[in-house]
C-alpha positions as CSV (number, residue, x, y, z in Angstrom):
1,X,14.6,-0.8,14.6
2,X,12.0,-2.2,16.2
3,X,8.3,-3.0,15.2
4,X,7.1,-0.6,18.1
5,X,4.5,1.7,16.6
6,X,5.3,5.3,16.3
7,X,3.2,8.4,17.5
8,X,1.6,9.4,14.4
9,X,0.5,7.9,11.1
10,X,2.5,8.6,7.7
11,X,0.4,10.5,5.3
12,X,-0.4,7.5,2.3
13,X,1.0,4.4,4.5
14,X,-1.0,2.0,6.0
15,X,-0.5,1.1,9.9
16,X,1.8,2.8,11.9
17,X,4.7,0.3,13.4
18,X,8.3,-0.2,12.1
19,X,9.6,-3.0,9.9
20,X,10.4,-6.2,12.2
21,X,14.4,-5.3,11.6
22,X,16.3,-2.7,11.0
23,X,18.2,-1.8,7.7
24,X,21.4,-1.7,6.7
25,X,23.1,1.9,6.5
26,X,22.4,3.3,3.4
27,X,19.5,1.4,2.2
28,X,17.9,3.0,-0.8
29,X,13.9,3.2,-1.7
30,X,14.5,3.3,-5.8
31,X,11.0,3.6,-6.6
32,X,9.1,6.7,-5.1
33,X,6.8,9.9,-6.9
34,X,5.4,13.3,-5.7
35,X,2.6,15.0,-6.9
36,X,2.2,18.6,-6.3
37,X,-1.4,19.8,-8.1
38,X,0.8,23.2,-8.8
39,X,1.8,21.2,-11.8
40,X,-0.8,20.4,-14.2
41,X,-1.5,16.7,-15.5
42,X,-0.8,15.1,-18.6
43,X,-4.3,15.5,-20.9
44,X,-4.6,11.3,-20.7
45,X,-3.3,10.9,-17.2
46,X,-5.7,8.3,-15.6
47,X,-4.0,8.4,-12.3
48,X,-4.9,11.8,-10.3
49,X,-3.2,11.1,-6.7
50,X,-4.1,14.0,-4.2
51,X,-0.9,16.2,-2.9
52,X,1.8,14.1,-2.0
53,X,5.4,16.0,-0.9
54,X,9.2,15.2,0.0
55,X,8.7,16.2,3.0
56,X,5.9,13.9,3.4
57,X,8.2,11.1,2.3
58,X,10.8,11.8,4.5
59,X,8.3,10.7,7.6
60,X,8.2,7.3,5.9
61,X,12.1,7.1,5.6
62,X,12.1,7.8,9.3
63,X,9.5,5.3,10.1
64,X,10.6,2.0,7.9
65,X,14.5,3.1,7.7
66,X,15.8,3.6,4.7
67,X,18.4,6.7,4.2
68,X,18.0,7.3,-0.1
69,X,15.7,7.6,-2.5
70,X,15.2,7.8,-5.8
71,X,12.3,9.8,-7.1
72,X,10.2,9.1,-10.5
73,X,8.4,11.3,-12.8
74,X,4.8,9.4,-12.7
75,X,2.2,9.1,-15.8
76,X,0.2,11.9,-13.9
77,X,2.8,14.3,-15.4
78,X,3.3,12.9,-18.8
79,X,7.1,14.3,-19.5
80,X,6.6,16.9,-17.6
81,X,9.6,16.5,-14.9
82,X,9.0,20.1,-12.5
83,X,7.3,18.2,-10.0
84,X,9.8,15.9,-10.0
85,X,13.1,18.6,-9.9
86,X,10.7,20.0,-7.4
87,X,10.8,17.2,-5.2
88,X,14.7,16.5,-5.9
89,X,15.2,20.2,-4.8
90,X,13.2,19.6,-1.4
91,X,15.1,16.5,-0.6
92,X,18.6,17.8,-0.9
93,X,17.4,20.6,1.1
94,X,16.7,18.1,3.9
95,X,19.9,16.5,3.4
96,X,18.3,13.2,1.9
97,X,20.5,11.8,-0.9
98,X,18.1,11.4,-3.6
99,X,18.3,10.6,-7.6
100,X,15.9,11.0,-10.4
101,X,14.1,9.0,-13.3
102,X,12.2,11.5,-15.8
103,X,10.0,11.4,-18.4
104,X,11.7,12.7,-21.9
105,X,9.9,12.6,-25.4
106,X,13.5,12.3,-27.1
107,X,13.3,16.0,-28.4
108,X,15.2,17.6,-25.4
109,X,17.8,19.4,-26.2
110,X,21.2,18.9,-24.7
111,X,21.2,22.1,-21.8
112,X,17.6,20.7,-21.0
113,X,19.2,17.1,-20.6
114,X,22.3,18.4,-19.0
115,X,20.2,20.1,-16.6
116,X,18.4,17.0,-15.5
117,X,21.7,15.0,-14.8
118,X,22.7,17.9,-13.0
119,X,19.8,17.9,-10.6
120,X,20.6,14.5,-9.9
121,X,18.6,12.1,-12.7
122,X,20.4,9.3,-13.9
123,X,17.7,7.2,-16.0
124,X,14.3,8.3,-18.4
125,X,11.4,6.5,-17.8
126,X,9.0,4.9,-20.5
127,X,5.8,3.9,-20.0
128,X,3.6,1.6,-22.1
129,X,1.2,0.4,-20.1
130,X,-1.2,3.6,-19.3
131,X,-0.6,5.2,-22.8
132,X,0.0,8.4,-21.3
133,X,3.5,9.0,-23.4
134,X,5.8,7.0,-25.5
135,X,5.3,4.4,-27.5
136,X,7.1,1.4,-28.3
137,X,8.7,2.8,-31.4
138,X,10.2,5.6,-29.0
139,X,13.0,2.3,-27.3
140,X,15.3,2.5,-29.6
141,X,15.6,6.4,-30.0
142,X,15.5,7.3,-26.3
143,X,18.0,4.2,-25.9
144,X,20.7,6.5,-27.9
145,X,19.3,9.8,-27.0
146,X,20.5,8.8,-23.1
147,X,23.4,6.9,-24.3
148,X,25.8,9.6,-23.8
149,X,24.7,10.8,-20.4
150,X,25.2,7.4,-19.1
151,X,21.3,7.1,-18.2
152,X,19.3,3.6,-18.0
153,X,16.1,3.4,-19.7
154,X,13.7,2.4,-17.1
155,X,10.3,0.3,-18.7
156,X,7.0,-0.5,-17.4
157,X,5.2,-2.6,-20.0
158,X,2.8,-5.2,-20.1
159,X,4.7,-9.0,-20.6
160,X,3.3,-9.7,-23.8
161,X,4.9,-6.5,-24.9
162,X,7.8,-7.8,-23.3
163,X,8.1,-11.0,-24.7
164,X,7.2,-9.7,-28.3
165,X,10.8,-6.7,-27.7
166,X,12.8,-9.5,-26.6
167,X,15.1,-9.2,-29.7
168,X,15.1,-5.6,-29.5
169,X,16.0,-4.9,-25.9
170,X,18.9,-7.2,-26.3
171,X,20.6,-5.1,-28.4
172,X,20.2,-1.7,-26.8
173,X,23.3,0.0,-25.7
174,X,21.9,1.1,-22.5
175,X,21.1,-0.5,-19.0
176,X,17.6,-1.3,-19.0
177,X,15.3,-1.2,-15.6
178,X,12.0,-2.5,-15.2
179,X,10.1,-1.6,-12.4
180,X,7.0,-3.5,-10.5
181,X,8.2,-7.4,-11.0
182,X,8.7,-6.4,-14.4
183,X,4.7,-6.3,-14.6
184,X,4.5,-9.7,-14.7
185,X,2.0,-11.6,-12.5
186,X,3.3,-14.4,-9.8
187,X,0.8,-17.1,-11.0
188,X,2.9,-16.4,-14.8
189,X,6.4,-16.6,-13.1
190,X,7.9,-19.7,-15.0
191,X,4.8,-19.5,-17.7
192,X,5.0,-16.0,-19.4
193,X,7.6,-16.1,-22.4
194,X,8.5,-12.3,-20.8
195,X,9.5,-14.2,-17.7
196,X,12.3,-15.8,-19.7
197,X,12.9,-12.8,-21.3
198,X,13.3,-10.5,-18.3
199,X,15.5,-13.5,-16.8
200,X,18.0,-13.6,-19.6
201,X,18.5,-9.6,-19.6
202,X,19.3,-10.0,-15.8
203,X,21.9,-13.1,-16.8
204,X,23.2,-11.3,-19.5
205,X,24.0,-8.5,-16.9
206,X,21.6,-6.0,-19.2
207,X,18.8,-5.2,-16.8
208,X,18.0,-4.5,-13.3
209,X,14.6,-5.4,-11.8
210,X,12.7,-3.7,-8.8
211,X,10.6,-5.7,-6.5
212,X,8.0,-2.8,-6.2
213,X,4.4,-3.1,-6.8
214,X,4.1,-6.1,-5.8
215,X,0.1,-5.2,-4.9
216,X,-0.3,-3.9,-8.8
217,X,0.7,-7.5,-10.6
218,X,-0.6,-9.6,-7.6
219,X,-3.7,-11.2,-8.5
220,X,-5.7,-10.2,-4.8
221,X,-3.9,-6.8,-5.0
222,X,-1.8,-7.5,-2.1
223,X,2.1,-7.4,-0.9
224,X,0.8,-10.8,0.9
225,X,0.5,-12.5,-2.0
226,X,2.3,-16.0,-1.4
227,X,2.8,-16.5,-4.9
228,X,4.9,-13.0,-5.1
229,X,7.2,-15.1,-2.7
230,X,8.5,-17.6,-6.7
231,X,8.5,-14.2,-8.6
232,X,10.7,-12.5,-6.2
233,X,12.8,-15.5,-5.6
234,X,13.3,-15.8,-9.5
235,X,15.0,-12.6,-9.8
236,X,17.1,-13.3,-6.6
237,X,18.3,-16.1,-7.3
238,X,19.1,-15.4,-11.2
239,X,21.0,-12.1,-10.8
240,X,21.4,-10.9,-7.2
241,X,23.3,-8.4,-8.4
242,X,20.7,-6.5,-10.4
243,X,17.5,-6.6,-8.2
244,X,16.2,-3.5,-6.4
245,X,13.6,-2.8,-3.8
246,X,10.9,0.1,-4.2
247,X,8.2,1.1,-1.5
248,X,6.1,2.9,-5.0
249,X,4.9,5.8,-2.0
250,X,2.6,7.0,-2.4
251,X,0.7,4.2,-4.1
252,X,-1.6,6.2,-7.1
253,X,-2.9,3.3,-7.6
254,X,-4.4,2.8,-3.7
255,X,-5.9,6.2,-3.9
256,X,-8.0,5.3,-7.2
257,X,-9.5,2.7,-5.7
258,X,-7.5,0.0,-7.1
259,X,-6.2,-1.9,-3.7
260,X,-6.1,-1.2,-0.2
261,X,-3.5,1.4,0.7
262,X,-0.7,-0.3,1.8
263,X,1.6,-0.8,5.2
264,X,5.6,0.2,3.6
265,X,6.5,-1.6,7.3
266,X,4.8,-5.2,5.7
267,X,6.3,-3.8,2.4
268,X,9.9,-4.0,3.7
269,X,9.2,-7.3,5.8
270,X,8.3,-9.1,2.8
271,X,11.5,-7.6,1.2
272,X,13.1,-9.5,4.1
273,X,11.2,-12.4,3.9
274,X,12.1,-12.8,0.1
275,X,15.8,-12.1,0.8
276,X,15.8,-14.4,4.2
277,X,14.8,-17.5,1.7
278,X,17.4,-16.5,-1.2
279,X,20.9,-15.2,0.6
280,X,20.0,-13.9,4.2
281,X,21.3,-10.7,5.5
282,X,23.8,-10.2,3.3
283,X,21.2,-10.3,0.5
284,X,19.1,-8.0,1.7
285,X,22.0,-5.2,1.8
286,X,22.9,-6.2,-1.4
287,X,19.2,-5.4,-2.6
288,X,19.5,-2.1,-0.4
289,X,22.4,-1.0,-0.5
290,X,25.1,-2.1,-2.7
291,X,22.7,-2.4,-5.8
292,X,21.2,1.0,-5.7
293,X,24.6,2.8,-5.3
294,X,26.0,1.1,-8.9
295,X,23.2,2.0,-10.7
296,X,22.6,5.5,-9.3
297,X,25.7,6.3,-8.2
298,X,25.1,7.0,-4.7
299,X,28.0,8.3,-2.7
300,X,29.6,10.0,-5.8
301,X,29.6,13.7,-7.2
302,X,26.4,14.6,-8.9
């Protein structure tokens, strides 16, 4: 693929060219949400993104590349996951090989559970940094709840909450997946206690990490940011094995005001630039490709 511009704009993307290469087959966005108003928000939800559908999604895989994706249940929702089986639904009906992260309190019972993996979710999602649901008491639980379904337990908490679970997510019997740079800023790469802490889990072969959001823990609110160039490298270069790439479409955060909206065709070419410096071409599948499909299970039966 080229970085030729295409004919129209993709709804909640910035610019309208292609990454400057193309990807390899296969490659996987792991960190995507939908937002259909149909479905009510959580009471606290402080992130209120306007309509935003698979099938507006699939334009954007069309336009930077990729072939998979893996949807999240958002805080907008709370554990509410029909927007997200919703969205699962509309993929598979465009043949678009998709997986799931949902939101669970812990109290589901095992059809309702059942049902989720069926529809293609392979991970719960907790998240302690907009209080919407959960709590930190809630690891451990959901950590066993999961454990027979085979499910990771995806977090998204702030680093000194990181740093201060250390102990505990060490011992937890499930994968562990934390999303946006594991929320930890690029000027505290090297600094932050939870730096270490996320570093060991990916040694240890515990945890995965997904280079998405790098515009929420960047300092100027920007993909751009040179310093995001260490952070990314850190993971890389630790455990290339357990690093993931996420575009986070349709970027709630842009549409409250937050940061700019971004361009997922700059998104992706910093994904290359960060892979270029650490292992090349080979990397970047790896990140794409290879990654995704052993912790989702792309390519096998639902």
């Amino acid at each position: 693929m080229s970085s030729e511009s295409i004919a129209t704009p993709v709804p909640f993307s910035a610019g309208m060219g292609a990454p400057r290469a193309a990807l390899p087959a296969g490659a996987c966005d792991c960190h995507v949400h939908v937002y259909d108003q149909r479905f009510p928000a959580a009471p606290l939800a402080r992130l209120l993104p306007p309509d935003a559908s698979a099938q507006d999604y699939a334009a954007l895989q069309r336009r930077i590349g990729t072939a998979r994706v893996v949807l999240v249940t958002p805080s907008t929702y709370g554990s509410d996951n029909r927007c997200l089986l919703d969205g699962l639904t509309a993929l598979g009906a465009m043949r678009i090989e998709a997986r799931g992260v949902a939101v669970v309190d812990g109290t589901e019972g095992d059809a309702e559970l059942q049902h989720l993996h069926a529809a293609g979710v392979r991970g719960v999602r907790l998240n302690l940094s907009l209080g919407v649901s959960g709590s930190v008491d809630s690891i451990v639980p959901l950590a066993h709840r999961i454990l027979p379904l085979g499910w990771h337990l995806q977090l998204l908490m702030p680093p000194e909450l990181l740093a201060e679970q250390g102990a505990v997510l060490r011992q937890l019997p499930v994968p562990l997946v934390f999303d946006h740079f594991g929320r930890i800023a690029p000027a505290q790469a090297g600094r932050h206690p939870a730096h270490a802490v996320l570093l060991a889990l990916l040694q240890s072969g515990r945890a995965w990490v997904k280079l998405s959001g790098g515009y929420i823990v960047s300092s100027v609110h920007s993909v751009e940011d040179p310093l995001l160039d260490g952070l990314a490298a850190s993971y890389l270069r630790c455990a290339p094995g357990r690093v993931l790439w996420g575009s986070d479409w349709p970027h709630a955060t842009a549409s409250a005001g937050v940061q700019p909206l971004p361009d997922d065709a700059r998104q992706v070419d910093r994904l290359i630039d960060w892979t270029d410096a650490a292992g090349g071409p080979a990397l970047l599948r790896q990140v794409l490709v290879d990654n995704p499909q052993a912790l989702y299970g792309f390519g096998s039966r639902m």
